[in-house]
C-alpha positions in Angstrom: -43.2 36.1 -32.8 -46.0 38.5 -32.2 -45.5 42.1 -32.2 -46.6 44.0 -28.5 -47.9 47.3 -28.0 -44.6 48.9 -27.0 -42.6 51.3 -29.8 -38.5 51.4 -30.1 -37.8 54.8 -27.8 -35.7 55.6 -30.4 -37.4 54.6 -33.8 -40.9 54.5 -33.0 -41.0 51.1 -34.9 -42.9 48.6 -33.2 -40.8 45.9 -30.8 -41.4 42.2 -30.7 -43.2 41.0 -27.9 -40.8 39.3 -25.7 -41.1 37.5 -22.3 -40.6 38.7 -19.0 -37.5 38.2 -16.7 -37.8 35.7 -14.0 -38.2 36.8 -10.9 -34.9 37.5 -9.2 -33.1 38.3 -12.9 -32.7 41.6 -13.7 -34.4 43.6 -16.2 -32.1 44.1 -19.1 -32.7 48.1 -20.4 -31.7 47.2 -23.8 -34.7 45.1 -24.2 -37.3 48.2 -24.8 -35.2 48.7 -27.9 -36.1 46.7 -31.8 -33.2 45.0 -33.1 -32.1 47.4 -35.7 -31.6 50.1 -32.8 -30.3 46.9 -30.8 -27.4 46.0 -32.7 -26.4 49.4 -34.0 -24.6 49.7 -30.8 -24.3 45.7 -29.5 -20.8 44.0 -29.6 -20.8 40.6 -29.0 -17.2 40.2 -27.5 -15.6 42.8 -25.1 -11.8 42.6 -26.1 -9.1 44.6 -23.9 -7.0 47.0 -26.3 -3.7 44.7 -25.9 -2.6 42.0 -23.8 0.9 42.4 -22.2 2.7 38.4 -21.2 5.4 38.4 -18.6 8.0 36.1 -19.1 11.5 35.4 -17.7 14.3 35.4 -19.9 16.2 32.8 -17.9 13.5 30.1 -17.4 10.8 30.9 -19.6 8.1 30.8 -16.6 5.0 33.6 -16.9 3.9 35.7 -14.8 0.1 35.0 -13.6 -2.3 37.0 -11.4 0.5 37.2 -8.5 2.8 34.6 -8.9 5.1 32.8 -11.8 4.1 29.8 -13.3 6.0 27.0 -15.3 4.5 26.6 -18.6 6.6 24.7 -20.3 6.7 26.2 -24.3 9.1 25.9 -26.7 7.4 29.2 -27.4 4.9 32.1 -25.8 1.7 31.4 -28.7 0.2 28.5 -27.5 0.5 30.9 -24.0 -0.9 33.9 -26.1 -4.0 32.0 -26.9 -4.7 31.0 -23.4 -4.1 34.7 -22.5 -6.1 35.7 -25.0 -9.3 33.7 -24.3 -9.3 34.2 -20.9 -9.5 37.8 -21.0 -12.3 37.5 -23.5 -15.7 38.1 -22.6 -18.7 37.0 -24.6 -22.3 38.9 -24.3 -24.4 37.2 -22.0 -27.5 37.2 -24.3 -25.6 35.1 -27.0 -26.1 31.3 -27.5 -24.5 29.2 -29.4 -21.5 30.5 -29.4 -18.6 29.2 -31.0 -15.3 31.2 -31.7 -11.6 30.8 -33.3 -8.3 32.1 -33.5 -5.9 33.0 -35.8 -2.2 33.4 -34.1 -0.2 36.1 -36.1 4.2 36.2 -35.0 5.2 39.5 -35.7 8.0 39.5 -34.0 9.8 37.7 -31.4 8.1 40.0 -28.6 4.7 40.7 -30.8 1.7 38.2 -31.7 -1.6 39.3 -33.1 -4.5 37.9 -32.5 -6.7 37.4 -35.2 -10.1 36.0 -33.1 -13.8 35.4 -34.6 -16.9 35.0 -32.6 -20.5 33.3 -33.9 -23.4 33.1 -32.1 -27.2 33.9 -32.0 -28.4 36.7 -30.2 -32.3 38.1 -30.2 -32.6 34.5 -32.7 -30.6 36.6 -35.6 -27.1 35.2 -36.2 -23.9 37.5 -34.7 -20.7 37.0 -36.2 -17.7 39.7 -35.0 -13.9 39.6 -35.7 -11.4 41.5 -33.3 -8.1 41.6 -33.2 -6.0 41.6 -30.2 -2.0 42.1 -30.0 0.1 40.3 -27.6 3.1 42.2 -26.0 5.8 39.7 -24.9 7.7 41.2 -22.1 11.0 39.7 -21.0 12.6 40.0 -17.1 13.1 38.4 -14.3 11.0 36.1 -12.1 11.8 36.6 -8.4 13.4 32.4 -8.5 16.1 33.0 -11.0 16.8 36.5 -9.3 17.4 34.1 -6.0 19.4 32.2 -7.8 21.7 34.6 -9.7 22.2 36.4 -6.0 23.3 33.0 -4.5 20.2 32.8 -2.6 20.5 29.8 0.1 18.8 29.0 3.1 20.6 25.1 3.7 24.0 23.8 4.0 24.4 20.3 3.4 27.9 19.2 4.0 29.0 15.5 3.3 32.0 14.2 5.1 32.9 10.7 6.6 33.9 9.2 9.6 37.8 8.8 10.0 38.3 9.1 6.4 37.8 11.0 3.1 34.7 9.9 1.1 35.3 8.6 -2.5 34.9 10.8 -5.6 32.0 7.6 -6.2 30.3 8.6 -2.7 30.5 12.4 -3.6 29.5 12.2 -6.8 26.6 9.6 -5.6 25.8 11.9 -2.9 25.2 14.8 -5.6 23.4 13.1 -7.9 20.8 12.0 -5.2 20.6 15.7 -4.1 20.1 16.6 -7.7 17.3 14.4 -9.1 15.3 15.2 -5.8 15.4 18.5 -6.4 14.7 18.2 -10.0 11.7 16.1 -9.1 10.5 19.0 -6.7 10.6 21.4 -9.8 8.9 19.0 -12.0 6.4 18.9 -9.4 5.3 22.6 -9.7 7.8 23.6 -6.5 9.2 26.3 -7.7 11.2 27.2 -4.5 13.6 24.3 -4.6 16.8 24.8 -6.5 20.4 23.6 -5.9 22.1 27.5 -5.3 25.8 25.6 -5.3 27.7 22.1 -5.3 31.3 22.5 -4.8 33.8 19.9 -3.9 36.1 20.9 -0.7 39.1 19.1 1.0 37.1 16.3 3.0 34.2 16.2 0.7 31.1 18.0 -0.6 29.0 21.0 0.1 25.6 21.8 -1.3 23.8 25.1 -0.9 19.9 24.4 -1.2 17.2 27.2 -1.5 14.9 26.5 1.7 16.1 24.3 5.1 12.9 22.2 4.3 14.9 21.2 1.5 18.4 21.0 2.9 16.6 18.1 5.5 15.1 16.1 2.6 18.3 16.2 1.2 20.1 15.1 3.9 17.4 12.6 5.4 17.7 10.7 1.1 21.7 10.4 1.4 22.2 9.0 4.8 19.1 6.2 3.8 21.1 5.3 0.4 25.1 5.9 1.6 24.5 5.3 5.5 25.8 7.2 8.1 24.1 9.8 10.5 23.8 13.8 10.1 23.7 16.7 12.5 21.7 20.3 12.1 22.5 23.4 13.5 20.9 26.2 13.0 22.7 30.1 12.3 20.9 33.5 12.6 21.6 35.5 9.4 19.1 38.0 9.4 15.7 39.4 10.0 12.9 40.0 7.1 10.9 43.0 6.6 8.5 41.9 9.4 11.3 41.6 11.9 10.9 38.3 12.1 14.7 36.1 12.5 15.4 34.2 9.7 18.0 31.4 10.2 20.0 29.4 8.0 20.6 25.4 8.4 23.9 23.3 8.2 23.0 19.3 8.0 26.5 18.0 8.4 26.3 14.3 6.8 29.2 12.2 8.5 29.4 8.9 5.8 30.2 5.5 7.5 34.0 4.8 8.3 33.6 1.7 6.0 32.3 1.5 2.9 31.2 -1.2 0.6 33.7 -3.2 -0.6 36.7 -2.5 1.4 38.4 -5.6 3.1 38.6 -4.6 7.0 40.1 -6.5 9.9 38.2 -6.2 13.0 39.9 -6.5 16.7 38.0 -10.0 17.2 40.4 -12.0 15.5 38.2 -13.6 13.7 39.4 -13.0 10.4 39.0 -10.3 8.0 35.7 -8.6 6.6 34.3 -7.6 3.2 32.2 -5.1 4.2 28.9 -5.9 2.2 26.6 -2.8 3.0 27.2 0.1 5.9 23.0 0.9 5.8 22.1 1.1 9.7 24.8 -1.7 11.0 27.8 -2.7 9.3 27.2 -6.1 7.2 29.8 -8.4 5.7 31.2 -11.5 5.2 34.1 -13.3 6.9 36.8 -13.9 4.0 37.9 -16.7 5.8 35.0 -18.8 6.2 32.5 -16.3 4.3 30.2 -15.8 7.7 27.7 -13.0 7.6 29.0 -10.6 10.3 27.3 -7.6 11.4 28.5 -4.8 14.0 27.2 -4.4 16.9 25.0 -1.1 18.5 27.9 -0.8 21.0 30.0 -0.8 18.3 28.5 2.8 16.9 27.8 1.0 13.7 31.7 0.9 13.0 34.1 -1.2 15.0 37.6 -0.5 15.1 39.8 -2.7 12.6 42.2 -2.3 10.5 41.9 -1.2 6.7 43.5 -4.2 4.3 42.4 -2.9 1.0 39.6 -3.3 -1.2 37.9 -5.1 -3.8 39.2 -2.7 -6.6 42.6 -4.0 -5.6 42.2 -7.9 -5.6 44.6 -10.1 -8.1 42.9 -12.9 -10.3 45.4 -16.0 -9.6 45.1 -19.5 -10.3 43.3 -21.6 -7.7 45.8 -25.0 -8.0 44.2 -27.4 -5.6 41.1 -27.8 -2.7 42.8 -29.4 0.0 39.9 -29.9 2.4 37.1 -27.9 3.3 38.8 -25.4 4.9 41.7 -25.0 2.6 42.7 -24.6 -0.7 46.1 -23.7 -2.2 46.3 -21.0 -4.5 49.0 -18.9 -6.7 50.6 -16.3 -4.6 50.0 -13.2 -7.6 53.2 -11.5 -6.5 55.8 -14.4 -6.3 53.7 -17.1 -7.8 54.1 -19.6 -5.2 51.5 -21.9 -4.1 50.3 -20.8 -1.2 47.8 -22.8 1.3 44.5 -20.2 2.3 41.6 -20.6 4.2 38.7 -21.5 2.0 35.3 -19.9 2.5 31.9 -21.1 1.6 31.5 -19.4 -1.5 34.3 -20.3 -3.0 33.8 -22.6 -6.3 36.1 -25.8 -5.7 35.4 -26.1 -9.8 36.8 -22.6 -10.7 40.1 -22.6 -12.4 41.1 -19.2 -10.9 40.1 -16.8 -7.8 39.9 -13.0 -7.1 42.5 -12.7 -4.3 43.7 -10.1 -1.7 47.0 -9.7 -0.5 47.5 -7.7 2.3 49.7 -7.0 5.9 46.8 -9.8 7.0 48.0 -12.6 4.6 46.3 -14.0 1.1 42.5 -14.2 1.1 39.9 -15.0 -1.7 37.1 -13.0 -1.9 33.8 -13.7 -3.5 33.3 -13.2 -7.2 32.8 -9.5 -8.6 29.0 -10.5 -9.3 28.2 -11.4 -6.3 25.4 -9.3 -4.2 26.9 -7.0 -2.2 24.3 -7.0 0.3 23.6 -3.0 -0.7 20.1 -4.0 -2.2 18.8 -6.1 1.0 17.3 -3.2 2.5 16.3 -0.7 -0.4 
């Protein structure tokens, strides 16, 4: 490089020629100076004094710009780094720049820092080592807070229609409100969390953090159990803007049948095994094993009679087909042979049948593997 005209201000050495800025760039008032003068007082990086992490001590989310963030860590290092290098800043002349960093645990709340930064400034190689430490500071994010006060803004009670639901159809109904809320949270969402599940007399209530999610909730157990729901909404409070802030009960009222009870509807047609209670009642006739299906006018349940349920049928010998209507089977309390209607899915080759006995009579129901009909609309 050819030497200019121009002297170091400070030195009086001669300075390198060097080109003009572009126009529009501005004129850097460090370039009047010759490198030894220039690099007495350069620093390539520009490293704050110490780096303070926020973190909650209940879910291990950190505290970014304004809001709290999931990260994920079995620990805050990997989090440190990040910190670390975003709060970094390189000289703008330097190229070629190419850095790394040592992670130092002091303790569980202190990490230093060890960083090293390369480059070429002025075409003379830079090298500079700093050293930053890392505060971890443990509270509480504003989520967990909401949940440790009970925090809620939905009620979603499940109940059934003329009957108690089953510890299976509370326990299903929880688990479905569960995994949807868990896949809310995996999906950055950090506003949805299950406040309470408790079990009452009559069935289940959930207390959800947002009525967005109460409805979601609601709207995921009526499509897999059936049934219908009502909201209504309660004025609780107002926030600091004086706006009213309401809170939603979506009261869940489970089909009066379920799956796999025996009912006997006011046709006389012949008993049911209810099949699947999704939208209209489906089953199947145990006398003839006919689909049946309940009418709109019905409400989705017609009135019958309950005569037990699958859970509760007898395996008994099947002794002889008569014709195609009838077969005789074993009676499983008296063992007597008795003569039954014989539906269309019963095997004539079987050497024994699952059998209800009921206020109705004796009827054979289909086998335990059979399809329920529950999968026909999923």
């Amino acid at each position: 490089m050819s030497e200019s005209r121009e002297f170091c201000p400070r030195c009086g050495e001669t300075i390198p020629e060097r080109p003009e800025p572009r126009p529009g760039e501005p004129r850097d008032p460090d370039r009047v100076l010759c490198n030894d003068c220039y690099f007495e007082e350069f620093d390539l990086v520009d490293a704050p004094d110490r780096i303070e992490i926020r973190v909650c001590a209940q879910c291990g989310a950190v505290h970014r710009g304004n809001r709290w963030v999931d990260v994920g860590a079995d620990d805050y290092v990997d989090v440190a780094v990040e910190e670390v290098s975003e709060a970094l800043a390189v000289h703008l002349e330097a190229e070629a720049v190419d850095w790394e960093v040592a992670p130092e645990q002091v303790d569980a709340t202190t990490i230093k820092m060890h960083c090293r930064f390369s480059g070429v400034v002025r075409d003379t190689p830079v090298v500079e080592e700093v050293l930053v430490p890392v505060k971890i500071s443990r509270e509480t994010c504003k989520r967990c807070g909401r949940i440790a006060g009970g925090s809620y803004a939905a009620i979603v009670q499940v109940r059934a229609d003329e009957r108690d639901p089953s510890d299976g159809e509370l326990d299903e109904a929880e688990r479905i409100a569960r995994e949807y809320v868990a896949g809310r949270e995996d999906d950055g969402d950090r506003e949805a969390f299950v406040t309470e599940a408790k079990r009452t007399e009559g069935g289940l209530n959930m207390r959800l953090s947002t009525t967005k999610l109460g409805k979601a909730v609601a709207d995921r157990i009526v499509r897999q159990l059936g049934g219908s729901y009502t909201s209504n909404e309660t004025l609780v409070t107002e926030d600091s803007d004086g706006n009213e802030v309401y809170r939603v009960t979506y009261a869940i009222r489970l089909p009066r049948y379920r799956p796999g009870e025996i009912i006997d509807p006011e046709d006389d047609d012949g008993p049911v095994l209810v099949r699947s209670v999704r939208g209209n009642l489906k089953g199947r006739r145990v006398t003839t094993g006919e689909s049946f299906e309940a009418s709109f006018e019905d409400e989705n349940a017609p009135d019958a009679r309950r005569l037990g349920t699958r859970e509760e049928a007898d395996e008994t010998t099947l002794v002889a087909v008569e014709d195609d209507h009838a077969v005789q089977v074993l009676d499983p309390e008296t063992y007597e042979a008795k003569t039954v209607a014989r539906p269309d899915y019963l095997d004539p080759d079987a050497d024994s049948v699952p059998v209800l006995k009921s206020r109705a009579g004796l009827h054979v129901l289909p086998e335990d593997d059979e399809n329920d009909g529950e999968d026909d609309e999923a």
